[in-house]
C-alpha positions as CSV (number, residue, x, y, z in Angstrom):
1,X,90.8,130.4,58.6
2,X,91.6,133.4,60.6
3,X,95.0,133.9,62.5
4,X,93.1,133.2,66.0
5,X,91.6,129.7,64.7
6,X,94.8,128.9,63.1
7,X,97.1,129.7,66.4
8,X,94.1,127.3,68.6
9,X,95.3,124.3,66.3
10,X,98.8,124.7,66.0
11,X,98.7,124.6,70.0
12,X,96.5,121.8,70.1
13,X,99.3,119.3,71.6
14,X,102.1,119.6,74.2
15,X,103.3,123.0,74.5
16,X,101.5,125.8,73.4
17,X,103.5,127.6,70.2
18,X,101.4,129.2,68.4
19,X,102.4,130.0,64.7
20,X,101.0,132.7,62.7
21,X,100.8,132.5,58.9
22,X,104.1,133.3,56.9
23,X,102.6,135.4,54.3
24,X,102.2,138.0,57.2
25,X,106.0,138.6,57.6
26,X,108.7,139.9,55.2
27,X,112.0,138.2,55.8
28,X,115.7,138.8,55.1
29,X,118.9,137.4,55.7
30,X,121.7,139.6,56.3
31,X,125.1,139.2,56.7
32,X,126.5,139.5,60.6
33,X,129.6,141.9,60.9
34,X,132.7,140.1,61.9
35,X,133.2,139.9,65.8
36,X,129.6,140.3,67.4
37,X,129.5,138.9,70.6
38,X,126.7,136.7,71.0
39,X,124.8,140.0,73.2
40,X,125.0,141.8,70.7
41,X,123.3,140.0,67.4
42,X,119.9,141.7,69.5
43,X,121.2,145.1,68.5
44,X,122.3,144.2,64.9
45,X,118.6,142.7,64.0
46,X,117.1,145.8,65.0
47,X,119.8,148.1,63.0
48,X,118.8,145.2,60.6
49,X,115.2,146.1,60.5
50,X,115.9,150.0,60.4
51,X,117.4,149.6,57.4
52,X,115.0,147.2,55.8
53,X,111.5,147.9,56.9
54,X,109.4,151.5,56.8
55,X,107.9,151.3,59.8
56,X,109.9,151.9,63.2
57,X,110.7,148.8,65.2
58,X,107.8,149.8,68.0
59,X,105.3,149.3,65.6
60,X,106.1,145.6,64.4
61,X,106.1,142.4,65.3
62,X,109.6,141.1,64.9
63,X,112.0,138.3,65.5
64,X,115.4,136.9,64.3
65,X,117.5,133.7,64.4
66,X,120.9,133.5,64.7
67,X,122.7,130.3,65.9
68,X,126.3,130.0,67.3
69,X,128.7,130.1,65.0
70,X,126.6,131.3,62.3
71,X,128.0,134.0,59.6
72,X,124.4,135.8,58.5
73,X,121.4,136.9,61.0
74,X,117.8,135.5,60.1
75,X,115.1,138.3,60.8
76,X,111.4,138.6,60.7
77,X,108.9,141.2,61.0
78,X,105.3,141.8,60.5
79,X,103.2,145.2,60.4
80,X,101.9,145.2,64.4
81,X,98.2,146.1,63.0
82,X,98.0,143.1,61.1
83,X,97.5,141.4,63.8
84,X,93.8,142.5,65.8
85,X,93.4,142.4,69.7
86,X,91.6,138.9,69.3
87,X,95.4,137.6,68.0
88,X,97.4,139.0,70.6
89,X,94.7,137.6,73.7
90,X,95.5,134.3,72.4
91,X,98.9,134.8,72.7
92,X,98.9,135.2,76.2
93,X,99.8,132.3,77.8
94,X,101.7,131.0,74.9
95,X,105.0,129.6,74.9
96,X,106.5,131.3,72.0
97,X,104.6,133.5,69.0
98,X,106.8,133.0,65.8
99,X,105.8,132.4,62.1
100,X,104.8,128.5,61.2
101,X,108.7,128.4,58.7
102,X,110.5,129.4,62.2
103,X,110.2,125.8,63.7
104,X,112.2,124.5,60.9
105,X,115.0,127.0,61.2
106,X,115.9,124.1,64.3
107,X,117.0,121.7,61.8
108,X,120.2,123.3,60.6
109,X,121.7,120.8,58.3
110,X,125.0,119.9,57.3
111,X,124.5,119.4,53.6
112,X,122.5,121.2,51.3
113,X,118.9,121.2,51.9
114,X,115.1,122.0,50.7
115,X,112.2,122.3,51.7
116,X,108.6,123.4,50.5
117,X,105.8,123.3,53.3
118,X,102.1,123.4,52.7
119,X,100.2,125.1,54.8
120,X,96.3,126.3,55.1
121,X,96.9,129.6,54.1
122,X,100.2,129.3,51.5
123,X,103.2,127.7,50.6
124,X,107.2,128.3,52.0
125,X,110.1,127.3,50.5
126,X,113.5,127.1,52.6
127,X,116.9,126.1,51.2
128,X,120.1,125.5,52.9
129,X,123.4,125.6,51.1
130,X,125.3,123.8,54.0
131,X,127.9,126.1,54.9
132,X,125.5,127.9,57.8
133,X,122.8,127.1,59.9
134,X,121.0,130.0,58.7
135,X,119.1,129.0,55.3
136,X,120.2,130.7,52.4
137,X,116.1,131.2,50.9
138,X,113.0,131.6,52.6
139,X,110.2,132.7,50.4
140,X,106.5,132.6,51.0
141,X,103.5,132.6,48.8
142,X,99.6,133.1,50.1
143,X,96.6,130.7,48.9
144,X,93.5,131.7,49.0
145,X,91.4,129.2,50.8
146,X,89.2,128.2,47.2
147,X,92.6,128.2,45.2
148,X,92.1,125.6,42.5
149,X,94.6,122.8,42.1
150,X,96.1,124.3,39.2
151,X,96.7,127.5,41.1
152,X,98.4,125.9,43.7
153,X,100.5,123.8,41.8
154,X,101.8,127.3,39.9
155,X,102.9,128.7,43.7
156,X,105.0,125.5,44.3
157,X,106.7,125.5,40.6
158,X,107.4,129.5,41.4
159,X,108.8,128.7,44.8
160,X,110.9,126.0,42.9
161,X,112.6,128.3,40.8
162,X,113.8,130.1,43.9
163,X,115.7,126.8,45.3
164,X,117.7,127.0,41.9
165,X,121.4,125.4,42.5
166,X,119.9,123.1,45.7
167,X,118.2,119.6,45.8
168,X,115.1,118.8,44.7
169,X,112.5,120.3,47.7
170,X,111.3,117.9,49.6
171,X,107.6,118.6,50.5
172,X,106.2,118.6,53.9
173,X,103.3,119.4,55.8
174,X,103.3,122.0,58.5
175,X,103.7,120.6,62.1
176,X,100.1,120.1,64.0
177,X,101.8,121.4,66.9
178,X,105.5,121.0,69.7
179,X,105.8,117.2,70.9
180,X,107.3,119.0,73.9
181,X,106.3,119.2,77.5
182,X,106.1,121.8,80.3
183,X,109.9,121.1,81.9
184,X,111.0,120.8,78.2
185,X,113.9,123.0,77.6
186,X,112.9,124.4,74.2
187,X,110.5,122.5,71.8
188,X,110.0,119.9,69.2
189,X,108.6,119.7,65.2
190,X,108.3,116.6,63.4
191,X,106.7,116.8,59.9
192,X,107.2,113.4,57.9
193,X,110.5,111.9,58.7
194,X,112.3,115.3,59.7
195,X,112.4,116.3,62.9
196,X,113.3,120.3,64.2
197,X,114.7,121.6,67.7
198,X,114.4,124.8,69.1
199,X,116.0,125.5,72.4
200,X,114.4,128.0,74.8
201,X,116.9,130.6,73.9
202,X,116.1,130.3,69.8
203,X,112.3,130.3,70.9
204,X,112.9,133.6,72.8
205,X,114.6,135.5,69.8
206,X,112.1,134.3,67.2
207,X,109.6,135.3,69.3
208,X,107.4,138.0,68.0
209,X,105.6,139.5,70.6
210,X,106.5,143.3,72.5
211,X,110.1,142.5,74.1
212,X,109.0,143.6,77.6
213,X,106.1,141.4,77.5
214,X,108.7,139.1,76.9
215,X,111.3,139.6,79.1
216,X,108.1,139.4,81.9
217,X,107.0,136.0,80.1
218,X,110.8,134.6,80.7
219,X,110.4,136.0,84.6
220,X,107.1,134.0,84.7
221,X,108.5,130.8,82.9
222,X,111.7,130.5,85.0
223,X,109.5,130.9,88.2
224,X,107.0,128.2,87.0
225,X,110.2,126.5,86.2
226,X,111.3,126.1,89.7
227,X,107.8,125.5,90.8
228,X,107.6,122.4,88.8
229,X,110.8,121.2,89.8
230,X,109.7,121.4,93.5
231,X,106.4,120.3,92.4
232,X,108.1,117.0,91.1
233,X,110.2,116.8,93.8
234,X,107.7,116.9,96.4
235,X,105.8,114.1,94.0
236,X,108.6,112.2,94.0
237,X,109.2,112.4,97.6
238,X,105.5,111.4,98.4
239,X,106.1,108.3,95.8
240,X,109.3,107.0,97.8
241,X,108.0,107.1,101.4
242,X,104.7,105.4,99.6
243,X,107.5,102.9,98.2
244,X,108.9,102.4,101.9
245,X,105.5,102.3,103.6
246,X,104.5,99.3,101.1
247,X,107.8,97.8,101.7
248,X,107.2,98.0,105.5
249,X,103.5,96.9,104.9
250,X,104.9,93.9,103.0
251,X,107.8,93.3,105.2
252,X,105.3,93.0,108.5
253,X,102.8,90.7,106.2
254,X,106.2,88.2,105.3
255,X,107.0,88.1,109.3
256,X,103.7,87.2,110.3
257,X,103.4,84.6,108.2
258,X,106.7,83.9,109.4
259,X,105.5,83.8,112.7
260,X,102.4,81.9,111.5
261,X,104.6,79.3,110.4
262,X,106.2,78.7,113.3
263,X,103.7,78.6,115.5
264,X,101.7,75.8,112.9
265,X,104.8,74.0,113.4
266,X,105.3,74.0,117.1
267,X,103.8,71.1,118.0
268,X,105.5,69.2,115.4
269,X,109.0,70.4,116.3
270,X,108.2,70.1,120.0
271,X,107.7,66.1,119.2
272,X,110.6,65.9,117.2
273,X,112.5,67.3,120.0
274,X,111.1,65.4,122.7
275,X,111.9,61.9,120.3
276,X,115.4,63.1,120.2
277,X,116.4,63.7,124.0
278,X,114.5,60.6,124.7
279,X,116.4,58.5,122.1
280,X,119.7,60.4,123.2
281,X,118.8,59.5,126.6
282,X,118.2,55.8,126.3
283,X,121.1,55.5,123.8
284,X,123.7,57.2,126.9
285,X,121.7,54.6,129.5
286,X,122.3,51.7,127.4
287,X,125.6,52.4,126.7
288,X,127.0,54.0,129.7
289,X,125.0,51.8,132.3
290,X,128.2,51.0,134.0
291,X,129.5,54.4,134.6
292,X,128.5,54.5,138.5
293,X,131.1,51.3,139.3
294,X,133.5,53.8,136.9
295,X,133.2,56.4,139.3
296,X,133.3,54.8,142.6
297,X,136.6,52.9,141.0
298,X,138.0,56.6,140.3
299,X,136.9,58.0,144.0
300,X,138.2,55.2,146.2
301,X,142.0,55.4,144.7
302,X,142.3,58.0,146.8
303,X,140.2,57.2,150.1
304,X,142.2,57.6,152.5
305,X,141.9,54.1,154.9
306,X,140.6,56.0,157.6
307,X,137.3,57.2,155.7
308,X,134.0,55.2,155.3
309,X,132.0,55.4,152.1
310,X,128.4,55.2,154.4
311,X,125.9,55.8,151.0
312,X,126.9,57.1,147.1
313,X,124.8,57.6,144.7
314,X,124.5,59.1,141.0
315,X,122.7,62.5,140.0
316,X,123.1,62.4,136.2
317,X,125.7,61.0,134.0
318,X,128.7,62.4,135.8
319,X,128.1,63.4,139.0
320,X,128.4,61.4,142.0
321,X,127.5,62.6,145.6
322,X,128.7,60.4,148.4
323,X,128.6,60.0,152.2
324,X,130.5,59.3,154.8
325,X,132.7,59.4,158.1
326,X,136.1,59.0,159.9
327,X,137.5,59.4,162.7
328,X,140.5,61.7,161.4
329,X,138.8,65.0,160.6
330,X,141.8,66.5,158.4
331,X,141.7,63.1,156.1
332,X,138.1,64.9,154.8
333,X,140.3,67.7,153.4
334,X,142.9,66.0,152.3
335,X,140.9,63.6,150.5
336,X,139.0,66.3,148.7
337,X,142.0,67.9,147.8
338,X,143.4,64.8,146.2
339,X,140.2,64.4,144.1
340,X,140.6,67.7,142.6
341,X,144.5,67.1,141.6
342,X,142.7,63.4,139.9
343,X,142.5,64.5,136.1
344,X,139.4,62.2,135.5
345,X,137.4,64.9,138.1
346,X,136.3,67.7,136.7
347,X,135.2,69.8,139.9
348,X,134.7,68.5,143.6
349,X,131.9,70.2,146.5
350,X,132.0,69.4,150.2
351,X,129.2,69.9,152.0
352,X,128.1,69.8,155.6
353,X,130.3,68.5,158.2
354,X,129.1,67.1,161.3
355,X,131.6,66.4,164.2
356,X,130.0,63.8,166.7
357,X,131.8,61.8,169.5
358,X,135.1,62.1,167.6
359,X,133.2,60.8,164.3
360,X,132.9,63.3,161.5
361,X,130.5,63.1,159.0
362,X,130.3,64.7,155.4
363,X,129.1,64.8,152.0
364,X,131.1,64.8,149.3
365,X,129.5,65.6,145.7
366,X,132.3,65.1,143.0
367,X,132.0,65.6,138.8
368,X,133.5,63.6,136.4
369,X,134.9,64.7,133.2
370,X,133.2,62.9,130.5
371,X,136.1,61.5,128.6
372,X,137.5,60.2,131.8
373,X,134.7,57.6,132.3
374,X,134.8,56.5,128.5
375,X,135.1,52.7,128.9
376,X,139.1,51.6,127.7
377,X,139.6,50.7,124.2
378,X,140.0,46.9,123.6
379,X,143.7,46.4,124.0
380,X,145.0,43.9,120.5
């Protein structure tokens, strides 16, 4: 399986990270000197590699890891010609280019740990000793692809003997590619139950491709960055004001068959009405039938003896309208006045006057409070 086939399947999900064969890199752990600051472990993996490799950083293909905290420095590197132009086109739109061990350097355990992963093209072994989240071992042996099963049981006892003094390895299988997605920060490796995260910063030191090309790769991904987010936004503003307009949609449905309601029950409730104010009416008839003797009673305690009742008559429950006449025009006045000071009258209106050979006639329309013409309670 060549490097190009191999970097097309190890991309084939979520993210593309494609991860070149192990047995292509030589790679050391070396201790950090005291007091780096964290821009600076860049510089110390190249002085790293200067010391370690024959060929001038320029020509290779070259990473490192170093987390927080961390007392030794993690570095990578591969011959640049090992790699043909095919390789590097497939690279291109990658997330991160790193060897397939470097997705477990995100697991950083606690306690002593090892590994031994299987791949297509070899076996690695990685051991942790539990004081740093750098491993203490990483060794790498190539298979060819017709190794017998004896053969490639010989490269996982050698790799064994180089874990001496940790647990037993556990073996896995490498990852078949990142569960991450675009808008991830970093990406994720699972392999059997364990489970490796590298954060976009780790990703961009392990990477192994030209360091402008990546420094232009991190422009590009921070600018598709905020295009996604307003991407999303913009999704997510489309999905609420489609939220509000079905809202609206179903609020104008609800009325309407609100309304519908209603309307169906009209009639009904036009009937009910109607059998209401007709029962309320006949019930205030039958028992108030004597309220216009009530009234005239009320009126005529303070007729003066000088007026005439000529006609009264009822309009309604409490109202009383009545004509008539004297011959002492004042009295008219008078005698309305004393109906308002009554506390059984509610309001008093005199209408037209009509003086006529000394005889005044007038109309006087008077309303009642309705307690006042409550008949008296039965005395015991």
């Amino acid at each position: 399986m060549s490097i190009l086939r191999r970097s097309q399947r190890a991309a084939a999900s979520g993210k593309k990270i494609v991860l070149l064969p192990d047995h292509a890199f030589f790679v050391r752990v070396v201790p950090l000197a005291p007091g780096t600051p964290p821009d600076g472990v860049a510089a110390q993996a190249e002085l790293a590699l200067e010391g370690l490799s024959p060929f001038p950083a320029a020509q290779l293909c070259y990473g490192y890891f170093h987390p927080p905290g961390a007392d030794h420095l993690l570095v990578h590197a591969a011959y640049r010609r090992r790699f043909t132009t095919a390789d590097a086109a497939a690279w291109a739109d990658a997330e991160a280019v790193l060897p397939a061990f470097a997705v477990w350097l995100g697991l950083a355990p606690a306690q002593p740990l090892a590994l031994r992963v299987t791949g297509p093209e070899g076996v690695t072994a990685l051991g942790w000793n539990g004081r740093d989240a750098v491993p203490a071992v990483v060794a790498t042996k190539a298979l060819a692809a017709d190794a017998t099963t004896e053969e490639r049981e010989a490269v996982r006892t050698q790799l064994a003997a180089q874990l001496a003094g940790l647990p037993p390895p556990v073996d896995l299988a490498e990852p078949a590619g990142t569960e991450s997605r675009p808008g991830d920060d970093g990406a994720v490796f699972r392999s059997g139950a364990f489970t490796a995260r590298l954060t976009t910063d780790q990703l961009d030191s392990l990477d192994v491709r030209e360091k402008a090309e990546l420094a232009a790769h991190r422009t590009d991904r921070q600018r598709n960055l905020r295009l996604w987010r307003i991407f999303a936004g913009c999704v997510a503003a489309v999905g609420l004001a489609a939220v509000l307009e079905l809202a609206l949609v179903g609020g104008r449905l609800w009325l309407g068959a609100r309304k519908a309601l209603a309307a169906a029950q009209a009639p009904a409730a036009q009937a009910i009405e109607t059998r209401r104010s007709l029962a309320t009416r006949i019930d205030e008839l039958s028992t108030r039938r004597l309220l216009p003797i009530r009234m005239l009673e009320i009126v005529n305690e303070k007729r003066p003896p000088t007026i005439q009742f000529l006609r009264a008559a009822t309009k309604g429950l409490y109202v009383l309208e009545i004509e008539g006449q004297t011959t002492a025009t004042p009295d008219v006045f008078n005698y309305e006045a004393a109906l308002k000071a009554l506390p059984a009258c509610d309001h008093t209106d005199l209408g037209q006057t009509t003086d006529r050979g000394g005889i005044t006639r007038f109309t006087l329309t008077v309303t009642f409070k309705p307690a006042a013409l409550l008949p008296a309670a039965p005395s015991s």
